[in-house]
C-alpha positions in Angstrom: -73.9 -72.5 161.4 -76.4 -75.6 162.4 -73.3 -78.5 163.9 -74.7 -82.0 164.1 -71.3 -83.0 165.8 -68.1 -82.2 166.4 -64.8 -84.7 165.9 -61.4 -83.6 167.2 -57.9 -85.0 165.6 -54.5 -84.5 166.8 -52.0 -84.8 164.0 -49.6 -87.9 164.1 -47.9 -87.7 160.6 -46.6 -84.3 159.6 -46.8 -82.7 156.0 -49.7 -84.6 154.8 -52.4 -82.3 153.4 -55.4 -81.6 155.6 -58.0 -83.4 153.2 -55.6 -86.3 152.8 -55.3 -86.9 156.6 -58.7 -86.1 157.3 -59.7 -88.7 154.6 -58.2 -91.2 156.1 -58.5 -90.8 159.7 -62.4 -90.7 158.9 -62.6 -93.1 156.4 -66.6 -93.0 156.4 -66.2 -89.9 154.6 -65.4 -89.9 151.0 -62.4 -87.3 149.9 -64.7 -85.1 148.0 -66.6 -84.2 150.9 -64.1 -83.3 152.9 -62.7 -80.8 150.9 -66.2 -79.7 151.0 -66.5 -79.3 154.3 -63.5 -77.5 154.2 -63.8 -75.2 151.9 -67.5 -74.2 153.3 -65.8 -73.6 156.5 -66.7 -76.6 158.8 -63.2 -77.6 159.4 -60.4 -75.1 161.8 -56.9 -76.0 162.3 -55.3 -74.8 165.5 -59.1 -72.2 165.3 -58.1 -70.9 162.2 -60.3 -71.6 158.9 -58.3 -73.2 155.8 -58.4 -74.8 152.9 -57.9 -78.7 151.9 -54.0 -78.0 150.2 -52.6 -77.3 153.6 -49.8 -79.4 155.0 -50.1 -80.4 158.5 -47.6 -80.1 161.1 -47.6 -82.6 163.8 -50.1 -81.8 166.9 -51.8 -79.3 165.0 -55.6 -79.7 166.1 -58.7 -80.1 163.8 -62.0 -79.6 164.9 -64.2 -80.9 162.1 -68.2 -79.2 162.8 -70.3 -81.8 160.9 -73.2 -80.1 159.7 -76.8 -81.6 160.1 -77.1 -84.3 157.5 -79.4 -84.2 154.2 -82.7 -86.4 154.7 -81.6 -90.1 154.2 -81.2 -91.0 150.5 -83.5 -93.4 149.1 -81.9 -96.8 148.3 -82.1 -96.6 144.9 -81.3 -99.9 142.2 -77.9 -98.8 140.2 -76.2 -100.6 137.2 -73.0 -101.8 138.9 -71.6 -105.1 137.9 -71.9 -107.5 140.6 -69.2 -110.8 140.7 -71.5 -113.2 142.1 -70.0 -116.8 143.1 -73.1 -118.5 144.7 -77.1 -117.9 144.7 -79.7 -119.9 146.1 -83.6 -118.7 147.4 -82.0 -116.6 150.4 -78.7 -115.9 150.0 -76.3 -114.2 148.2 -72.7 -115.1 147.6 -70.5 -112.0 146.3 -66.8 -111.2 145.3 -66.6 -107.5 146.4 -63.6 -105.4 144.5 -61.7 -103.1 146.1 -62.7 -100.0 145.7 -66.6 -100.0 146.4 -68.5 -99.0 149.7 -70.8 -101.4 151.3 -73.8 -99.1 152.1 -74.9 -95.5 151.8 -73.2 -93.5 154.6 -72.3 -89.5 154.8 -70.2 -88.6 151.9 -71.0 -91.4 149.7 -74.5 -92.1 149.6 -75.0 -93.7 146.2 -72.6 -96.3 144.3 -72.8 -98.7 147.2 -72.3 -102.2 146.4 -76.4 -102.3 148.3 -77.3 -100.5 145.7 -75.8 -102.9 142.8 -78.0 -105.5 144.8 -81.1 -103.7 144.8 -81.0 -104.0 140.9 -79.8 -107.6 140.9 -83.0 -108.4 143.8 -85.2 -105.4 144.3 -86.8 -108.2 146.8 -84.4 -107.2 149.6 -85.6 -103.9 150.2 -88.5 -105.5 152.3 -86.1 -107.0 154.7 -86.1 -103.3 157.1 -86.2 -100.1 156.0 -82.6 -99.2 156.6 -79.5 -98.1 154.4 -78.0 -101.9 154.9 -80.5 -104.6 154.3 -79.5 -107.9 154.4 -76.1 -107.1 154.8 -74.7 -109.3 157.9 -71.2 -108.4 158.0 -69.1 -105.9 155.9 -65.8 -105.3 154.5 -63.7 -101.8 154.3 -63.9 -100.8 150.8 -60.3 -101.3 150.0 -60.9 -104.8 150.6 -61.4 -107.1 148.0 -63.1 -110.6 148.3 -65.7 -112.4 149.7 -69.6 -111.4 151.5 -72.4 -113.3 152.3 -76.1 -111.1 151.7 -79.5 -112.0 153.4 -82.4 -111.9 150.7 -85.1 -112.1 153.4 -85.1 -111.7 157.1 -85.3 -114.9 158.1 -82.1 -115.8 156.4 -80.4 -112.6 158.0 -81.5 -113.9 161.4 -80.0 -117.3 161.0 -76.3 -116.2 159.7 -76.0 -112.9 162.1 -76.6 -115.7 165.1 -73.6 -117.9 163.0 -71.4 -115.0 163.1 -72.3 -113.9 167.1 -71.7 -117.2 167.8 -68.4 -117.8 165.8 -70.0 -120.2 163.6 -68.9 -118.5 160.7 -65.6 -119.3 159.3 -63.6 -116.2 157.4 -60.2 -116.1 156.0 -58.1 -113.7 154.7 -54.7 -113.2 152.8 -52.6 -110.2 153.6 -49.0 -108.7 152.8 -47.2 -107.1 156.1 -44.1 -105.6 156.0 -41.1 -108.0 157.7 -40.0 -111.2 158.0 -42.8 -112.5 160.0 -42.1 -114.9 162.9 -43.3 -117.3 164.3 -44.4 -119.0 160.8 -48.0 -120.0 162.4 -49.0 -118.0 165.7 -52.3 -116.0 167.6 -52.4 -112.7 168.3 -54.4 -111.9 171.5 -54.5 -108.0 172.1 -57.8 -106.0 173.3 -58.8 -103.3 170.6 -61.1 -100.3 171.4 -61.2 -96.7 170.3 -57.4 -94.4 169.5 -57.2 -92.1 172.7 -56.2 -89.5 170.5 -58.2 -90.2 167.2 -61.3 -91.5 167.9 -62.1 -92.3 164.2 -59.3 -94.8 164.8 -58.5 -98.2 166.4 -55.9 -99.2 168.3 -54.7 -101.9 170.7 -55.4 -100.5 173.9 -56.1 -101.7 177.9 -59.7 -102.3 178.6 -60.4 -103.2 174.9 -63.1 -105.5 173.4 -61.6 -109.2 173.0 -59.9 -109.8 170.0 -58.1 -112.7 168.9 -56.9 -113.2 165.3 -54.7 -116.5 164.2 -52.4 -116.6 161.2 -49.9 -118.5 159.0 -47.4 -117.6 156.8 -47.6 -118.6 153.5 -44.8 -117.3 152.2 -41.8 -114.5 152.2 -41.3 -112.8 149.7 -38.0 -110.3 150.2 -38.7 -107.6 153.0 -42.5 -108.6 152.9 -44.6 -112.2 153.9 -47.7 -113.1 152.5 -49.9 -114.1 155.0 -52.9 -116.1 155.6 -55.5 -115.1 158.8 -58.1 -116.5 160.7 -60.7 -114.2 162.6 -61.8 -115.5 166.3 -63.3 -112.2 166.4 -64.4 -109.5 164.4 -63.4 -106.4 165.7 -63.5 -102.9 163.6 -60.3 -102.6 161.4 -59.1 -106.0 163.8 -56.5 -107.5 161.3 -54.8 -104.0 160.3 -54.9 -103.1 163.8 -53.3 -106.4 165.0 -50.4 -107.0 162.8 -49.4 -102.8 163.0 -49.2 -103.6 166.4 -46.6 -106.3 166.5 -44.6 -104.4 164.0 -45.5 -105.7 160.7 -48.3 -103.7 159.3 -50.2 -104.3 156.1 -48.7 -103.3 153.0 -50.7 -100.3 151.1 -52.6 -99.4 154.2 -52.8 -95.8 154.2 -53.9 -95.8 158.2 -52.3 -98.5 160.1 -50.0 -100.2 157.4 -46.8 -99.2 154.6 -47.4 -97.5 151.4 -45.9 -99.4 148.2 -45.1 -97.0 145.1 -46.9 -99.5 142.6 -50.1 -100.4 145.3 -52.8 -98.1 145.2 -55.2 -100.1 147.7 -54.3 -102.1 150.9 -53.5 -106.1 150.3 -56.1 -107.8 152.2 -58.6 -109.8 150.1 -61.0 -112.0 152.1 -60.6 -115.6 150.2 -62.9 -117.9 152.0 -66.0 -117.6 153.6 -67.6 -120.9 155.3 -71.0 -121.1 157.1 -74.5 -123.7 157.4 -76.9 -122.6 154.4 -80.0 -121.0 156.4 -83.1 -123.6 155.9 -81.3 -126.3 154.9 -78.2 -126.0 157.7 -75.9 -127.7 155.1 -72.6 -125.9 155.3 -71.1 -124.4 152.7 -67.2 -123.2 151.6 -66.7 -120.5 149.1 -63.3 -119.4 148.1 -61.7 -116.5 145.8 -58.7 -116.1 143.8 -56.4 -113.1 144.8 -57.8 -109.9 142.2 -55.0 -109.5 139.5 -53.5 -106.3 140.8 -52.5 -108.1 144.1 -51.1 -110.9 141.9 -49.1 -108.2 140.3 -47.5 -106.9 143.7 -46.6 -110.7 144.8 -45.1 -111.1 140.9 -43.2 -107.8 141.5 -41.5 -108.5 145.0 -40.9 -112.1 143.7 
């Protein structure tokens, strides 16, 4: 058996099933192949083979053996609806839903909101020959909202140096469990890899910077809607942050609370601010909360 790596886990949660923990530990795998891998053999708990229904028991050890991966797929233009708030010459202006990858990665190579793109502007398959052109920053894909795209180099350049700098302004609302105090605040903690789970983050010493502001907009029972702005832009920074302080994002299956009636996590990126590359006018976009986060704050009101 050919391995291309190896990734060790140490269960946290017990009873979970294999594939389900596995899933979301490594969340650049999709579910379905997983339970591939495990069924062909690549995955051992405690050195024993298994299959994806098994429930885990806490620090049982998985040893995932990744296998070589396929040749690269070719970025391909697919037929997914794309919600698009602003277009000019270089840049695109998009409403991601929940639910959509940004790029082809391992496990879910196609269905990409890239490749929704490349049939909306087939032009931005010159920018490099990776899986990501013109994509400048990303969001998880259980998070809904807003993403600026690069339709030439050029225009990639410009807003990648807005972002290193922190020129770029990005909001986001969020639901965390609690009664969040103080009603406006910063949360200053360095975050670098889980010393247990490297597929995770975690607040830890020695960390890269990371500095996220917030306000509350309002409580709603046991839970506050919150509204958070990113001085940095760490991996997973706003999940990791606010489970750390004790009040973790509602429907977050890593870091956060599970809610019976919220099949995603609540975090929706609503505005998105930067200077339009050529031009250097700057620009504010904002989006609406998707209708089934509505229907959570409706419910718990």
């Amino acid at each position: 058996m050919e391995i291309a790596r190896t990734i060790h886990l140490v269960v946290e949660e017990a009873n979970l099933r294999l594939d389900r923990y596995i899933s979301q530990s490594c969340q650049e795998f999709s579910r379905s192949y997983i339970q591939k891998l495990i069924e062909e053999g690549y995955v051992t708990v405690n050195g024993q083979g298994t299959k994806p229904s098994l429930r885990l028991k806490s620090d049982d050890v998985i040893v995932i053996n990744l296998p070589p991966p396929s040749p690269s797929p070719t970025l391909a233009p697919e037929s997914i609806p794309l919600s698009l708030v602003y277009e000019n010459g270089d840049i695109l202006v998009i409403d991601k839903p929940a639910g959509i990858t940004v790029h082809p990665a391992p496990g879910h190579p196609y269905h990409t909101l890239v490749n929704a793109i490349l049939a909306h502007c087939p032009e931005i398959s010159a920018i490099d020959d990776s899986l990501r052109p013109g994509i400048v920053h990303r969001l998880d894909k259980d998070t809904s909202g807003l993403m600026v795209v690069a339709k030439n180099k050029a225009a990639q350049l410009d807003l990648s140096a807005q972002l290193k700098k922190r020129q770029m302004m990005k909001r986001y609302l969020i639901l965390v469990r609690g009664h969040l105090t103080p009603e406006e605040g910063t949360i200053e903690a360095p975050i670098g890899r889980h010393p247990k789970n490297r597929k995770r983050m975690a607040v830890v010493p020695g960390g890269r910077e990371a500095c996220t502001l917030y306000r509350v907009v309002r409580y709603l029972g046991d839970y506050t809607l919150v509204e958070v702005t990113l001085a940095t832009g760490r991996t997973h920074q706003i999940r990791v942050h606010f489970s750390a302080i004790g009040h973790p994002v509602a429907g977050d299956a890593v870091y956060g609370v599970r809610l019976p009636y919220l099949g995603r996590q609540f975090l929706h990126a609503c505005f998105l601010g930067f200077r339009l590359p050529q031009t250097e006018e700057y620009a504010e976009f904002r989006s609406e909360l998707p209708a089934e986060l509505k229907q959570v704050l409706e419910r718990l009101s």
